[in-house]
C-alpha positions as CSV (number, residue, x, y, z in Angstrom):
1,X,33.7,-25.6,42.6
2,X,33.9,-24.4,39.0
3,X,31.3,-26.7,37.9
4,X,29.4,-25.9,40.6
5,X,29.2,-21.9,39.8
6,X,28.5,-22.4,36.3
7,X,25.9,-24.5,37.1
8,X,24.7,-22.1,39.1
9,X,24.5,-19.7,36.7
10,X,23.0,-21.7,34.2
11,X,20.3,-22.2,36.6
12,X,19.6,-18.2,37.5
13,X,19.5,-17.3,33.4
14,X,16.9,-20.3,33.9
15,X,14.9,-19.2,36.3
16,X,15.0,-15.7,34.9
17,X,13.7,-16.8,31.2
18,X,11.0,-18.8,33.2
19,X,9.6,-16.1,35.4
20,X,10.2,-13.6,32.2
21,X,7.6,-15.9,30.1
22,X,5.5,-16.2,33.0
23,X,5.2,-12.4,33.4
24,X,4.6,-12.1,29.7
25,X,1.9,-14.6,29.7
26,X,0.3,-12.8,32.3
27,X,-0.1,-9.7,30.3
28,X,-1.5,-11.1,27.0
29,X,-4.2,-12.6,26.0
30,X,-8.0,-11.1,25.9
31,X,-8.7,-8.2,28.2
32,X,-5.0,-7.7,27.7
33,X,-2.6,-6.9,25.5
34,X,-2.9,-8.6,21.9
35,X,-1.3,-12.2,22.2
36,X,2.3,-12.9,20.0
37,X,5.2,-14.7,19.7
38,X,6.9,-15.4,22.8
39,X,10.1,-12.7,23.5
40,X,13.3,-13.3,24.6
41,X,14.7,-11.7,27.7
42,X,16.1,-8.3,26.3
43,X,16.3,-9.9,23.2
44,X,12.7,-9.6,22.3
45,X,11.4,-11.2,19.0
46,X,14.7,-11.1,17.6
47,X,14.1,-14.8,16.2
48,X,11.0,-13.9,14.6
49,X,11.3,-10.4,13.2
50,X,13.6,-9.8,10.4
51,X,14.3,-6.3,9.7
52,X,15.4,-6.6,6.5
53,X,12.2,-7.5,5.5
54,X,9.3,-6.5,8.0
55,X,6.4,-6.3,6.4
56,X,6.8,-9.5,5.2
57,X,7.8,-10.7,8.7
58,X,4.8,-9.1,10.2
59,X,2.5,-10.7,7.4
60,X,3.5,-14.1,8.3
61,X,3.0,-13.3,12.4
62,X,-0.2,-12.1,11.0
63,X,-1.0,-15.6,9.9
64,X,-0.5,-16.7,13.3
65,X,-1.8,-13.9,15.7
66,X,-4.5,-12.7,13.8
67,X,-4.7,-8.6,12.5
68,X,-3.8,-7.6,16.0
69,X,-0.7,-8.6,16.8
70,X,2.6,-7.9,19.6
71,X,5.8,-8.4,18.9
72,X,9.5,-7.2,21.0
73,X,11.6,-4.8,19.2
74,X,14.3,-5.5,22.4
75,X,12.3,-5.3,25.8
76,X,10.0,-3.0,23.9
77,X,6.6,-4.0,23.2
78,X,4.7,-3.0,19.8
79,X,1.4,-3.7,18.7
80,X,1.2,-4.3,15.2
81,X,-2.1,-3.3,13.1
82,X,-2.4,-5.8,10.0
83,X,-5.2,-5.5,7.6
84,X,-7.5,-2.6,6.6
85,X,-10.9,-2.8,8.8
86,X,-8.2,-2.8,11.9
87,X,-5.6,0.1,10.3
88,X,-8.6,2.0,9.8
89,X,-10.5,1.6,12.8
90,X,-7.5,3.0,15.0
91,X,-6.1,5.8,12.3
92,X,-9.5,7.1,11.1
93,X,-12.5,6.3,13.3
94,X,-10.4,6.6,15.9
95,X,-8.1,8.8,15.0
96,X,-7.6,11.0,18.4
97,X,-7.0,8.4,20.5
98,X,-4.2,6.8,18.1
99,X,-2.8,10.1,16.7
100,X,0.3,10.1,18.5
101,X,3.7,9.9,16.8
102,X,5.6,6.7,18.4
103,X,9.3,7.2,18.9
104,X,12.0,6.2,16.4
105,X,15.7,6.7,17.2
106,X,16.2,8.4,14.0
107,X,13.8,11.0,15.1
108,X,15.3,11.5,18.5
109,X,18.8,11.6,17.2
110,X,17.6,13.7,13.8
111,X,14.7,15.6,15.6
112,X,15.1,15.9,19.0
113,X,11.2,15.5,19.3
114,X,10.7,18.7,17.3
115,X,9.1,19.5,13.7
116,X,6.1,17.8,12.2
117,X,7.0,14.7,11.7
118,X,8.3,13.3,14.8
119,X,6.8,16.0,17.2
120,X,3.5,15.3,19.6
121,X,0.9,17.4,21.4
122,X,0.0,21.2,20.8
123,X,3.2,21.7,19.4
124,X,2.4,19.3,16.3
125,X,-0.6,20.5,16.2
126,X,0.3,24.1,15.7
127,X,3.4,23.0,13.0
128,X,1.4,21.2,11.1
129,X,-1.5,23.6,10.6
130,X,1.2,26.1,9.7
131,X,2.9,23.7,7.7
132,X,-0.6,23.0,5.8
133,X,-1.0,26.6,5.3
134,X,2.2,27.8,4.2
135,X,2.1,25.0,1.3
136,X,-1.6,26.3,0.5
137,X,-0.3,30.4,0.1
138,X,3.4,29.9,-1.1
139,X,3.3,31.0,-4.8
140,X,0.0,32.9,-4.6
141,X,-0.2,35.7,-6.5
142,X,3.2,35.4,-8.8
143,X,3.0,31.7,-9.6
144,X,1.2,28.9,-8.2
145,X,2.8,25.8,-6.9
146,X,1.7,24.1,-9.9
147,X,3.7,26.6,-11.9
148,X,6.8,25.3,-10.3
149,X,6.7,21.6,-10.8
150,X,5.8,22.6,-14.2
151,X,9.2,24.8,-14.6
152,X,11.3,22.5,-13.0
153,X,10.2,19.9,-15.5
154,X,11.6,21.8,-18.4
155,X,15.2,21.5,-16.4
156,X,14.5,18.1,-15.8
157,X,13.9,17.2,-19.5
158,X,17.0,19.5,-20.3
159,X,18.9,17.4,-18.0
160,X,17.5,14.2,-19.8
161,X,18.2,15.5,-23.2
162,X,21.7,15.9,-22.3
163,X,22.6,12.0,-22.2
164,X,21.5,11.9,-26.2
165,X,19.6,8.6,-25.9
166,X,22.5,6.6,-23.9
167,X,22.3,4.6,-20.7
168,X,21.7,6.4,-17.5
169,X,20.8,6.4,-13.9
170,X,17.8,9.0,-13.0
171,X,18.5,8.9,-9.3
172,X,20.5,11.8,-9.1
173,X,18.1,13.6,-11.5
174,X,15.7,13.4,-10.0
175,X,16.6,14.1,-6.4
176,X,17.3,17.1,-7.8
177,X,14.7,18.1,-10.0
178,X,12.3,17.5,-6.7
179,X,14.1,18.6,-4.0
180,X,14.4,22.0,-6.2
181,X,10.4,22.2,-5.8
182,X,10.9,22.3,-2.3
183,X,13.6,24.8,-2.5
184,X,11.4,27.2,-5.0
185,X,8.7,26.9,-2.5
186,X,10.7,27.7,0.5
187,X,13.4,29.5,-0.6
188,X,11.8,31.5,-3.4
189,X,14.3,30.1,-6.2
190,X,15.3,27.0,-7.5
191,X,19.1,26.1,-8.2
192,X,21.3,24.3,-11.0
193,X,21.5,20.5,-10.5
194,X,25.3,21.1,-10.6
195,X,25.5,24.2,-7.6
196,X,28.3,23.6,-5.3
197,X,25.6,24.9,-2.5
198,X,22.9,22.9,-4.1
199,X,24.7,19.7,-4.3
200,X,25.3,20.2,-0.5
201,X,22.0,20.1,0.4
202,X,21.8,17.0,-1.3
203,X,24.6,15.9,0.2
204,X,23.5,16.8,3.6
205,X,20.1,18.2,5.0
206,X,22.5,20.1,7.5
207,X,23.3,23.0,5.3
208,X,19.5,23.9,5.6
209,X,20.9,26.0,8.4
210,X,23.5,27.7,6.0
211,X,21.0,28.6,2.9
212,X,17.8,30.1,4.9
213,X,17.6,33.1,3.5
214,X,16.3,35.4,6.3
215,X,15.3,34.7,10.0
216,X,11.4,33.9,10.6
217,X,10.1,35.2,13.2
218,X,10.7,34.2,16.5
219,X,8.3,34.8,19.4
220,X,9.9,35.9,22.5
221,X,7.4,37.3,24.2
222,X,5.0,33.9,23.3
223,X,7.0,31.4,25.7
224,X,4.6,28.4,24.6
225,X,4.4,29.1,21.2
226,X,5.9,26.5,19.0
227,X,7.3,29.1,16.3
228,X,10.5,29.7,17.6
229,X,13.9,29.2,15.5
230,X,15.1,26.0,15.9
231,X,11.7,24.2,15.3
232,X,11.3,25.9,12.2
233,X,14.2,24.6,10.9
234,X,13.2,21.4,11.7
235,X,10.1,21.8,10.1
236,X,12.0,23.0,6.7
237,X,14.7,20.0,7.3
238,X,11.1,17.7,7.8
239,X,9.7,19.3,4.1
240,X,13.3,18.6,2.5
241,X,13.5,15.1,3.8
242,X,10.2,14.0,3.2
243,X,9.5,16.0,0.5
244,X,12.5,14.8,-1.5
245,X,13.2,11.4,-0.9
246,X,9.5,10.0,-0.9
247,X,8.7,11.9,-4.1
248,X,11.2,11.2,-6.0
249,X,12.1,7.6,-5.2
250,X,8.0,7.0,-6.1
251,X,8.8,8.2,-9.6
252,X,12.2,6.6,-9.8
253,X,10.4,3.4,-8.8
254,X,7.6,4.4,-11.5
255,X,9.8,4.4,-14.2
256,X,11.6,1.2,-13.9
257,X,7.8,-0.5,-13.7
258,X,6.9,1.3,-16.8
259,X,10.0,-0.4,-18.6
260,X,9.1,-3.7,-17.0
261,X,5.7,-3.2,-18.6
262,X,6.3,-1.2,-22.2
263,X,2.5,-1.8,-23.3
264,X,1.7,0.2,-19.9
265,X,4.1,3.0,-21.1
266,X,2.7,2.8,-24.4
267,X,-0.8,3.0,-22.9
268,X,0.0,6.2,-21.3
269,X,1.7,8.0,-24.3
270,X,-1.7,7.2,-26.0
271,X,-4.1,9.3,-23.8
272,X,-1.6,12.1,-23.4
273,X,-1.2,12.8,-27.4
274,X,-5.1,12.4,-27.3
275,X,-5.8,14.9,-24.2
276,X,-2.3,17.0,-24.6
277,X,-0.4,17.2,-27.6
278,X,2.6,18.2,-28.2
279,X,1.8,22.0,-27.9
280,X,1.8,22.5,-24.3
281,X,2.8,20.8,-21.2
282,X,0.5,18.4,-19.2
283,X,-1.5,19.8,-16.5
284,X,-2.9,19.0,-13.5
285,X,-6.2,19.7,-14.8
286,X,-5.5,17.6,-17.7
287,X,-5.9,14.4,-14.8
288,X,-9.3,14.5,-14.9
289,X,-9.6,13.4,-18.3
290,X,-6.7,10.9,-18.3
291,X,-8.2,8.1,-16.1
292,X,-6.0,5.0,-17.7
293,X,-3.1,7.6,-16.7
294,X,-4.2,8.3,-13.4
295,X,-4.7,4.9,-12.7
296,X,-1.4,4.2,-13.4
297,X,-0.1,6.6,-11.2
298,X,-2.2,4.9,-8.4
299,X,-1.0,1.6,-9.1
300,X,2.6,2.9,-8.8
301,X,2.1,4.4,-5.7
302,X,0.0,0.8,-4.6
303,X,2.3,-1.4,-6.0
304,X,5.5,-0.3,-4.4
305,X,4.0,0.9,-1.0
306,X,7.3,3.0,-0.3
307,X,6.8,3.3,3.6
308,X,5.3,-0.6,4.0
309,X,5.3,-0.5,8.0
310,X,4.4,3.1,8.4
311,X,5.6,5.4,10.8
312,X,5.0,4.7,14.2
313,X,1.9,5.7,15.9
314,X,1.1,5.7,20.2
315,X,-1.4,5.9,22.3
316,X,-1.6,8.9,24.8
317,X,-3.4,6.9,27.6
318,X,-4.3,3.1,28.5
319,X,-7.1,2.5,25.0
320,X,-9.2,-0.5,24.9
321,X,-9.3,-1.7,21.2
322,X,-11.4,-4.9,20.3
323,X,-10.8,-7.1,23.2
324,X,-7.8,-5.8,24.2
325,X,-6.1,-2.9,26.3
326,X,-3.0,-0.9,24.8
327,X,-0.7,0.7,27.8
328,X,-0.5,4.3,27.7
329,X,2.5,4.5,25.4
330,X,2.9,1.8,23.8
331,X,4.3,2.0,20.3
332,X,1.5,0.8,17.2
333,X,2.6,-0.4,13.7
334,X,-0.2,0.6,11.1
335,X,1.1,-2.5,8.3
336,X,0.2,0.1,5.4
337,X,1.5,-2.2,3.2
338,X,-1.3,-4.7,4.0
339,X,-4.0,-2.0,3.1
340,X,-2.3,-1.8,-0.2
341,X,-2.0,-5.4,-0.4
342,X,-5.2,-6.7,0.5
343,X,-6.8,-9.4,-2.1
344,X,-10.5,-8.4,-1.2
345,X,-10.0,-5.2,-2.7
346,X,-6.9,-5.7,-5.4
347,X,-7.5,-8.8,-7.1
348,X,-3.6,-9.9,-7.4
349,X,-2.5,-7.7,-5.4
350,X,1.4,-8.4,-6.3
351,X,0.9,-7.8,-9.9
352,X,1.3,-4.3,-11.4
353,X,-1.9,-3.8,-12.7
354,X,-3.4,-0.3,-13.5
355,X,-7.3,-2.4,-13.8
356,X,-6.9,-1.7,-10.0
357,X,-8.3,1.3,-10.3
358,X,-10.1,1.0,-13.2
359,X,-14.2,0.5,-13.9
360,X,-15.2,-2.0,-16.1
361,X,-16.0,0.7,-18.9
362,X,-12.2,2.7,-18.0
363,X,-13.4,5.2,-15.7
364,X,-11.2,5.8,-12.8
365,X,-12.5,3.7,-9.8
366,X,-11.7,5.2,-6.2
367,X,-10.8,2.9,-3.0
368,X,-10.6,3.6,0.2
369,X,-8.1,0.8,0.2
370,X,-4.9,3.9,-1.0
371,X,-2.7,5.2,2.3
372,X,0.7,5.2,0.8
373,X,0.3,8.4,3.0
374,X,-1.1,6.6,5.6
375,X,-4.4,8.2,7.0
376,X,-5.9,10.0,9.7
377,X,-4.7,12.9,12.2
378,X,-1.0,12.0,10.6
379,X,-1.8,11.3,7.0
380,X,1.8,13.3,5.6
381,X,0.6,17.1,4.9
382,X,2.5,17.4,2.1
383,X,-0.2,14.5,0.0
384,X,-1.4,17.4,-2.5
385,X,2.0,18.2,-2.9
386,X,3.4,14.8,-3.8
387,X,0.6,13.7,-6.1
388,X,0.9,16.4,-8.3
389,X,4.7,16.5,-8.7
390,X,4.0,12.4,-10.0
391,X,1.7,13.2,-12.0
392,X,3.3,16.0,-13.6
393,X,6.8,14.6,-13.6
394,X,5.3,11.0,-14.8
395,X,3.7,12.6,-18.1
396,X,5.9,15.2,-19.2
397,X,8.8,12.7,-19.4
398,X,6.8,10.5,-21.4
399,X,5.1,13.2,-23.4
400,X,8.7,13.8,-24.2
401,X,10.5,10.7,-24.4
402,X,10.3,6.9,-24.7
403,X,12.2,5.1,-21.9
404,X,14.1,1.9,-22.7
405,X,15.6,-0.9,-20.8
406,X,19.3,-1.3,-21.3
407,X,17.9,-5.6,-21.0
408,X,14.9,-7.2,-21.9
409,X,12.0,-6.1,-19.9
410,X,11.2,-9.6,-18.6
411,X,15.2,-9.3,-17.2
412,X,14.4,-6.1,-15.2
413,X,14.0,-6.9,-11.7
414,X,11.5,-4.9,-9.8
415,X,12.2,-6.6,-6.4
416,X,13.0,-3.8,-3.7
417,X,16.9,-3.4,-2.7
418,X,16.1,-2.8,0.6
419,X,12.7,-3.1,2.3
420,X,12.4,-1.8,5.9
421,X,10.8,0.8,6.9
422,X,10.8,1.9,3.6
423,X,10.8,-0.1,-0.3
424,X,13.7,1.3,-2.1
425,X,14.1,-0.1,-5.8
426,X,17.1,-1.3,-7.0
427,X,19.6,0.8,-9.2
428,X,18.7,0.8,-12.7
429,X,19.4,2.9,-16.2
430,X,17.4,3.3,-18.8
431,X,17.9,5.6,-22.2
432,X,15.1,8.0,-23.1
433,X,14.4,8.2,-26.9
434,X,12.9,11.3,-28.1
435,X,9.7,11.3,-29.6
């Protein structure tokens, strides 16, 4: 009788996997959702789709499937977007229709659904605008936003002239040094790297609630307006999170290239003695006629393509796309790192090369090809922001100082710790020499 119920339910998991397949065959294929691998039974792709590495995982299904893809994240199906022509046909040329933010549990545990970055609908709509136009006025008419990066370099360099040359680690730094941006943007005033209040925002984004300085606004008589307290502070805990982390791991992961590559770093120094001196402090103006430095820049921000998968993305309603149909809903992977990646437009694309975007006679050359913000309706609003602080945190430390290996540059390894939903590099030190 044993045998016999075992047996039996051998034979019901059977039967269940079968009509599972069968039900999934049914809905892919053309006119239908984009074809992939086949998923387990509330397992989904779990076989094929390693975590640990995803872009990577999702470049090989690519292989397979073709630039529109489906793969099971558990019973859940996501279409995955590999390639530019189809990663710009949904985020720019079709931007409304794919402009919604897909779910993530971090954002529903973190977010609750509000804020800019994991919010949908008018309420997005209207946090972003104001989020877009508070980071155009803050700082007008005492100091510009510029003016801040700039000051908070002169702490940084402090900071760096502190160690005397010897071996350190420029995480910590440099959380610091750009995470205080944020805070002399929001808050009005920046803090020292070693404040006990400071240091627990660092700690934990929480204490946002504890350091707001006065109350915005909030709109009781506006019942559907989206300004109302607890969304705000989302939206500040949104501009600390990714205005912190993203920034400064960029540069973090800038540096250690630029002691993989010391001719590179050399490079640099060159056209900033030629266009800045030693008098001043590079400015963003100065960009403009520092194309081997800009490049660089770009090529860091290619090379490392620090959110590889992207954020998620949905559709609203049921979209047809090429020759298939996307359920309302349904969660869509932009690969950003296969923009970033692509050989047609970067010839060896895995090499750190600054001739990426360069023209033949060393002008900077432009490519539609760069979204390490992504692109569209949800390119990150705080771009401007980003790509000034890198550029202005990038030269003044090597105006400043030479940056050493503690091994031989061919010994540094540039391979990402962890590579998810984000590239992080692995821990490093390095000693900055003055010049």
């Amino acid at each position: 009788m044993e045998l016999l119920g075992a047996a039996t339910v051998v034979l019901l998991v059977c039967i269940a996997c079968l009509l599972s397949v069968a039900a999934w065959r049914g809905k892919y294929g053309k006119g239908k959702m984009p074809p992939g691998p086949t998923p387990l039974p509330i397992l989904g792709n779990v076989l094929q789709v390693k975590p640990k590495n995803l872009a990577k995982t999702l470049q090989k299904l690519s292989e397979e499937y073709g630039p529109i893809f489906t793969v099971h994240l558990g019973s859940n199906p996501v279409v995955v977007l590999h390639g530019y022509d189809v990663v710009k046909e949904a985020l720019i040329d079709r931007a409304d229709e794919f402009a919604g933010r897909g779910r993530m549990p971090i954002g529903d545990r973190a977010n609750n659904g509000l804020g800019i970055v994991f919010s949908n609908n008018e309420e997005w709509l209207q946090v972003r605008r104001f989020a877009l136009s508070a980071l155009r006025n803050f700082g007008m008419g005492k100091r510009s936003i510029e003016e801040r990066i700039q000051e908070e370099t002169e702490y940084f360099l402090e900071e760096i002239d502190k160690t005397k040359g010897t071996p350190f680690d420029p995480t910590f730094m440099l959380s610091c040094a750009i995470s205080n941006v944020i805070c002399s943007i929001v808050f009005g005033k920046r803090y020292d790297y070693k404040d006990k209040k400071f240091l627990a925002l660092m700690n934990n984004m929480n204490n946002i609630f504890e350091m707001m300085n006065s109350h915005w606004g909030q709109e009781k008589d506006c019942p559907n307006s989206s300004f109302y307290m607890k969304n705000l502070i989302t939206c500040t805990f949104d501009l600390f999170i990714a205005g912190t982390e993203t920034t400064s791991t960029t540069i973090r992961y800038g540096l250690l290239l630029l002691l993989k590559h010391p001719k590179i770093q050399e490079k640099v120094q060159e056209e900033i003695d030629k266009v800045v001196g030693q008098s001043r402090r590079p400015c963003v103006a100065d960009r403009i006629q520092m194309p081997y430095t800009d490049a660089v820049v770009y090529e860091i921000q290619r090379f490392i393509s620090l959110l590889p998968v992207g954020l998620p993305h949905t559709v609203a309603k049921d979209t047809h796309f090429r020759e298939y149909v996307i359920p309302k809903g349904t969660t869509i992977f932009p690969i950003l790192d296969s923009v970033l990646h692509d050989s047609k437009e970067f010839l060896n694309p895995n090499e750190f090369n600054p001739g990426h975007f360069l023209n033949a006679n060393g002008t900077f050359r432009k490519s539609e090809f760069f979204m390490p913000f992504s692109a569209g309706k949800r390119i990150c609003p705080g771009e401007g922001l980003a790509r000034m602080e890198i550029f202005l945190f990038i030269t003044t430390i090597l105006q400043n100082f030479t940056l050493k290996p503690t091994v031989n540059p061919q010994e540094l390894n540039i391979i990402p710790a962890l590579s998810g939903t984000g590239n992080v590099p692995p821990a490093y030190q390095l000693c900055a020499i003055p010049r």
